[in-house]
FIMI-856280 format. One record per atom (N, C-alpha, C): residue number from 0; x, y, z. Coordinates in nm, 3 decimals, padded with zeros to 5 digits. Example, Ala and Ser with C-alpha at 12.3 -4.5 7.8 and 13.67 -1.06 7.14 Angstrom:
2
(0, (01.319, -00.569, 00.780))
(0, (01.230, -00.450, 00.780))
(0, (01.320, -00.330, 00.780))
(1, (01.285, -00.225, 00.708))
(1, (01.367, -00.106, 00.714))
(1, (01.290, 00.003, 00.787))
//
This chain:
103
(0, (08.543, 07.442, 10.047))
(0, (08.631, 07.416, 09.935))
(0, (08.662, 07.266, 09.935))
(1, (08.648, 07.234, 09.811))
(1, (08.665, 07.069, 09.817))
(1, (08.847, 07.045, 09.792))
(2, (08.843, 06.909, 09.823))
(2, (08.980, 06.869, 09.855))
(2, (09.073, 06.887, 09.676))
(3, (09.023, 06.846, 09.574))
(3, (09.067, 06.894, 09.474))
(3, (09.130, 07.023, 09.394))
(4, (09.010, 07.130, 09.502))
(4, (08.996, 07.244, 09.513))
(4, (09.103, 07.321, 09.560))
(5, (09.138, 07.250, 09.706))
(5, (09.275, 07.299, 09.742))
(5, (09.383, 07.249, 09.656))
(6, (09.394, 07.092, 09.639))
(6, (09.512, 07.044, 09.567))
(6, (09.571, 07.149, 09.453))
(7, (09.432, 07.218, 09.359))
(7, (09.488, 07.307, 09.244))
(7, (09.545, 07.422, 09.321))
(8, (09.470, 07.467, 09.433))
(8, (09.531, 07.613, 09.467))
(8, (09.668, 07.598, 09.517))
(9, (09.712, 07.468, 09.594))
(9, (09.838, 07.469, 09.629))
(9, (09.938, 07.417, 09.529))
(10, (09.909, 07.373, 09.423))
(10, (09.984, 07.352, 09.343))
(10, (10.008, 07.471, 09.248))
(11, (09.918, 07.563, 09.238))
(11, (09.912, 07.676, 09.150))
(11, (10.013, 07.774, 09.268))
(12, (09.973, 07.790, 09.386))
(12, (10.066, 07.851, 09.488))
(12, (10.197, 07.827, 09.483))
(13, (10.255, 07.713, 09.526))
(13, (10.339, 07.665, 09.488))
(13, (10.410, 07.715, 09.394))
(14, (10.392, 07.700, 09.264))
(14, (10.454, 07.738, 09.155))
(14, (10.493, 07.870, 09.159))
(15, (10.403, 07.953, 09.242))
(15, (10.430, 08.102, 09.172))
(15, (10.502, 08.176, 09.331))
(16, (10.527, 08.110, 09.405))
(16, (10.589, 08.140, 09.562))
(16, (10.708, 08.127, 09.559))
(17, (10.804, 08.079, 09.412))
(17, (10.921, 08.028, 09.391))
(17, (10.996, 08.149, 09.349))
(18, (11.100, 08.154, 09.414))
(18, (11.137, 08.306, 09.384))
(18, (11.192, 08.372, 09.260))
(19, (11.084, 08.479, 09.263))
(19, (11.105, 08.566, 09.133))
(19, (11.012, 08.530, 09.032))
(20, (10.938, 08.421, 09.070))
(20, (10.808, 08.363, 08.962))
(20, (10.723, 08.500, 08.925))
(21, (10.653, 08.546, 09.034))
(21, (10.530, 08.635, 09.037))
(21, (10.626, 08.733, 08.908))
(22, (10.721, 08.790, 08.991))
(22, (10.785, 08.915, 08.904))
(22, (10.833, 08.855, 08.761))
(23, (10.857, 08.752, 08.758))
(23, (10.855, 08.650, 08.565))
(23, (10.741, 08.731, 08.524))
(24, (10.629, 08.690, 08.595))
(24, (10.516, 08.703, 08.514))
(24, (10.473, 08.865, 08.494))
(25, (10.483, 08.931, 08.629))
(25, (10.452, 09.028, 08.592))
(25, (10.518, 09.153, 08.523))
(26, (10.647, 09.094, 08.475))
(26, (10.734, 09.173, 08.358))
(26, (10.671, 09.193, 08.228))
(27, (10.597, 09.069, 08.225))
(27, (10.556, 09.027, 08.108))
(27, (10.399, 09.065, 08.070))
(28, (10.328, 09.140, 08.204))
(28, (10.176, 09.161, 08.207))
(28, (10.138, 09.267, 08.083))
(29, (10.197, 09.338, 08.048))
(29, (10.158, 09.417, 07.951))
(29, (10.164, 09.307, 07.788))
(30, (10.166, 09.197, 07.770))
(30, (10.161, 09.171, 07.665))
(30, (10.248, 09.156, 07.571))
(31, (10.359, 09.234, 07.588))
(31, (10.429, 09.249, 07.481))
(31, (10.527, 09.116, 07.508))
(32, (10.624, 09.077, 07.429))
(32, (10.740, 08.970, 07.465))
(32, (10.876, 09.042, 07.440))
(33, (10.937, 08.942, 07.527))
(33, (11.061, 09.023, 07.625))
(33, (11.130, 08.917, 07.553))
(34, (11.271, 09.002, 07.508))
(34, (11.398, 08.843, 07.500))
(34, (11.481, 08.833, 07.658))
(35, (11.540, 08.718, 07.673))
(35, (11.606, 08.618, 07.763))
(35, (11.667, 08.815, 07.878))
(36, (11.729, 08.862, 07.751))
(36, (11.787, 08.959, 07.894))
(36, (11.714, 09.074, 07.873))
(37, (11.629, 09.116, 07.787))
(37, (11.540, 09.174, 07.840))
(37, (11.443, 09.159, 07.970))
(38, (11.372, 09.063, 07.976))
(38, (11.323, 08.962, 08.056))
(38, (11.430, 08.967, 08.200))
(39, (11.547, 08.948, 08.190))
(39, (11.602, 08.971, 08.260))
(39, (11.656, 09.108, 08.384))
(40, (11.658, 09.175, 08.271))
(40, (11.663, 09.345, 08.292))
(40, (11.531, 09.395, 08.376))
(41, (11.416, 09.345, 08.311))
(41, (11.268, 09.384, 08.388))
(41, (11.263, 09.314, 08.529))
(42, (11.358, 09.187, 08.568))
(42, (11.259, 09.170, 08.657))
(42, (11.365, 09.186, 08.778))
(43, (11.463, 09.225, 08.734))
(43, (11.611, 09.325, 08.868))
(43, (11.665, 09.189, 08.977))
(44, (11.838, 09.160, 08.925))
(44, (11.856, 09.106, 09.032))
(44, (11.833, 08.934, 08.971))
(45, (11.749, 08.888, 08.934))
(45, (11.721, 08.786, 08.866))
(45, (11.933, 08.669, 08.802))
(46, (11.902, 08.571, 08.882))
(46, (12.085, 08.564, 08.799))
(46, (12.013, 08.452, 08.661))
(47, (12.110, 08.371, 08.536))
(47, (12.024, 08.379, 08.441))
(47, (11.988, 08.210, 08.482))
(48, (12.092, 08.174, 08.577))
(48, (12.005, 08.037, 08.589))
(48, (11.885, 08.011, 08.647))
(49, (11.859, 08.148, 08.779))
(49, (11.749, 08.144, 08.787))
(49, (11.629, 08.169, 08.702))
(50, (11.625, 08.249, 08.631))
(50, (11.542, 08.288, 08.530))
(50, (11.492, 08.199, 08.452))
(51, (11.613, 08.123, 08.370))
(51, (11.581, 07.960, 08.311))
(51, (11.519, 07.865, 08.411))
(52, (11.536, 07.883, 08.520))
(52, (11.424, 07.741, 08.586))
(52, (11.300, 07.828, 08.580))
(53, (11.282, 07.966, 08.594))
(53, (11.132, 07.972, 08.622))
(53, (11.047, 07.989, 08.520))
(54, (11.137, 08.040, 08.393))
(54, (11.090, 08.011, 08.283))
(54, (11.044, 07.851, 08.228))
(55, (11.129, 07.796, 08.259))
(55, (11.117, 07.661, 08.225))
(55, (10.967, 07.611, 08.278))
(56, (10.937, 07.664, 08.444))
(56, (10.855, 07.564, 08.541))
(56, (10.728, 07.627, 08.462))
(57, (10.736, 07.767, 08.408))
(57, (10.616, 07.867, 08.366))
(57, (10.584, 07.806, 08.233))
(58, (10.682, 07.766, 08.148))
(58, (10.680, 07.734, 08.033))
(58, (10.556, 07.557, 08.047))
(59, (10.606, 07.484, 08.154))
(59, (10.580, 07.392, 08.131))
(59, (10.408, 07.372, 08.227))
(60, (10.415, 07.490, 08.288))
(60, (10.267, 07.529, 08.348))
(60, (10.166, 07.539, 08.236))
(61, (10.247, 07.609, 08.101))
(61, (10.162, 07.646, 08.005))
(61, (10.080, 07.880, 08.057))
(62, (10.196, 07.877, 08.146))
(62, (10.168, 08.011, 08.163))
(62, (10.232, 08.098, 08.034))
(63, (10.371, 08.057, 08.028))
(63, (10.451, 08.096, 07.935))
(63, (10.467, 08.043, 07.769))
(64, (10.524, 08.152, 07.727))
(64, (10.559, 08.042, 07.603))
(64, (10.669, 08.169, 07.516))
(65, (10.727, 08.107, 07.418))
(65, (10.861, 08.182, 07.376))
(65, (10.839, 08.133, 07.218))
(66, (10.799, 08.259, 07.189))
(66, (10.767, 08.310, 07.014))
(66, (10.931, 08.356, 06.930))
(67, (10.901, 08.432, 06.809))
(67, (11.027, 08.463, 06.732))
(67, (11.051, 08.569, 06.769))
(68, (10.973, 08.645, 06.914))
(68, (10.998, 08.787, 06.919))
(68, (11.063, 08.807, 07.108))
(69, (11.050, 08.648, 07.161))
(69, (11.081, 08.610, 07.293))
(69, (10.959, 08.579, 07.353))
(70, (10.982, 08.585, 07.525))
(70, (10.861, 08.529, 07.590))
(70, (10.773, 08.620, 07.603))
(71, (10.667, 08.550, 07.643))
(71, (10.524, 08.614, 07.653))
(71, (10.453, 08.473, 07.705))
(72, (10.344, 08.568, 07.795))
(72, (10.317, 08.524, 07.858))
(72, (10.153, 08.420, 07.753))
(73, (10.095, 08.321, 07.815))
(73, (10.005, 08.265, 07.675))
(73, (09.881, 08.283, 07.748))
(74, (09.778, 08.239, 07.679))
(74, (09.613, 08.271, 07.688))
(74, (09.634, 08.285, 07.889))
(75, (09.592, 08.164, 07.899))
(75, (09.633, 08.086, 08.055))
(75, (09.692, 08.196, 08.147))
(76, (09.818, 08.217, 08.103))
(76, (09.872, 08.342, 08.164))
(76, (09.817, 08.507, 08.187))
(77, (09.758, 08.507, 08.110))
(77, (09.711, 08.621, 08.103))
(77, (09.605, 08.604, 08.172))
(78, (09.538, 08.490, 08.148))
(78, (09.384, 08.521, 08.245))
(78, (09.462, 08.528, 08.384))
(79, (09.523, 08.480, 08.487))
(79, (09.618, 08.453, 08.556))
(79, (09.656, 08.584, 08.628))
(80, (09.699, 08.665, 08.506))
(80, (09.737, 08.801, 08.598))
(80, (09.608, 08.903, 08.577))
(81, (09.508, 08.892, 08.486))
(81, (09.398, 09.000, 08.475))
(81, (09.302, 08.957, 08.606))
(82, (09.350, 08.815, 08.675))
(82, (09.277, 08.798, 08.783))
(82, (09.384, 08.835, 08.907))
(83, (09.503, 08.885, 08.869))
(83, (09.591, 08.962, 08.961))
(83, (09.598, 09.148, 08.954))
(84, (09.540, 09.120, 08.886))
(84, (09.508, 09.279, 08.874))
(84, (09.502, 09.344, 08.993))
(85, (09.402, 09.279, 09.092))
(85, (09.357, 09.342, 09.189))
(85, (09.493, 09.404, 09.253))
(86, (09.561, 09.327, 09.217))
(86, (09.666, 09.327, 09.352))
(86, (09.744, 09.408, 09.370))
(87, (09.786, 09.524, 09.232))
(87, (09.818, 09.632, 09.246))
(87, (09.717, 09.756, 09.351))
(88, (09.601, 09.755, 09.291))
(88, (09.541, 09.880, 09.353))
(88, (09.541, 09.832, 09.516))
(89, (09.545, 09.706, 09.521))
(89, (09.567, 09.634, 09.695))
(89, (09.696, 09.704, 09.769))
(90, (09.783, 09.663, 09.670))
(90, (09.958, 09.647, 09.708))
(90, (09.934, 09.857, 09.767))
(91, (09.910, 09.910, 09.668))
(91, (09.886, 10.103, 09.730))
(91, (09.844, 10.093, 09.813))
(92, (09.695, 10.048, 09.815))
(92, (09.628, 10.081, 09.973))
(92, (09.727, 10.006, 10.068))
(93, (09.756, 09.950, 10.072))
(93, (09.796, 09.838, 10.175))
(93, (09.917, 09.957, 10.224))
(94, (10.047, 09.943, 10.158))
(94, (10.172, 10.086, 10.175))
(94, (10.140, 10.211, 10.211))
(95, (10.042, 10.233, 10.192))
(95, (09.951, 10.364, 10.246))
(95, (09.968, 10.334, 10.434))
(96, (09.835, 10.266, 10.401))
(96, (09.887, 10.174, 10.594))
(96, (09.985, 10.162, 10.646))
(97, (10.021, 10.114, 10.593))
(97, (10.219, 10.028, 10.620))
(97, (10.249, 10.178, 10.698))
(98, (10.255, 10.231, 10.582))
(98, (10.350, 10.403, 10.612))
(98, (10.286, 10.456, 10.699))
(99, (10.134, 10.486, 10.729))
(99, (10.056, 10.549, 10.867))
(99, (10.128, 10.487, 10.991))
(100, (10.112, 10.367, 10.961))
(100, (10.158, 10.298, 11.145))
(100, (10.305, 10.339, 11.158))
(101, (10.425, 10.338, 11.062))
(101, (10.546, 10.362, 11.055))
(101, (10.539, 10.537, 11.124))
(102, (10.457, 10.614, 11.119))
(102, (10.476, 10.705, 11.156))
(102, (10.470, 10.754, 11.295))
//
C-alpha cells in the first residue's frame, strides 16, 4: 500500500471512529432522509450537539447532505456503506462466536 494510500485510509478512518459517526451514517443506510430529531431518535443516546458536529464533519466530507425532506446520506455516501454492507452479515457471525466462547 502506498503512502498516499494510507494517508486516505487514515483520514477516511479517522472521520468515521468519531463517536457516533458510523451509527450517523448507518441510520441513514436505507436511503430515505431523516429530520434533525428524527436522525436523532435513530441513532439512541446521541445529545444534539453531538449530532451537529458529526453531521457537520459528514456534511463537509461530502458523505452527507440535507435536502427539503432532511439528511441523507449523498452519492459518496452511499457507495461508502454498500461497501459496508459486509459488515452486518460479519457483525452475526462474529456474536455467534462471541456467545460460543461466553459459554
Amino acid at each position: 500500500m502506498s503512502v498516499k494510500e494510507t494517508a486516505a485510509i487514515s483520514q477516511l478512518l479517522g472521520l468515521l471512529e468519531a463517536r457516533y459517526a458510523m451509527r450517523v451514517l448507518w441510520a441513514l443506510r436505507d436511503g430515505h432522509s431523516q429530520t434533525f430529531r428524527l436522525l436523532q431518535d435513530s441513532v439512541g443516546g446521541i445529545t444534539p450537539n453531538t449530532l451537529n458536529t458529526r453531521i457537520k464533519e459528514m456534511r463537509e466530507a461530502g458523505l452527507l447532505t440535507h435536502g427539503s425532506d432532511g439528511y441523507c446520506v449523498t452519492p459518496s455516501g452511499a457507495d461508502l456503506l454498500k461497501r459496508l454492507g459486509d459488515l452486518q452479515a460479519f457483525a452475526t457471525k462474529w456474536t455467534a462466536g462471541q456467545a460460543k466462547k461466553a459459554q
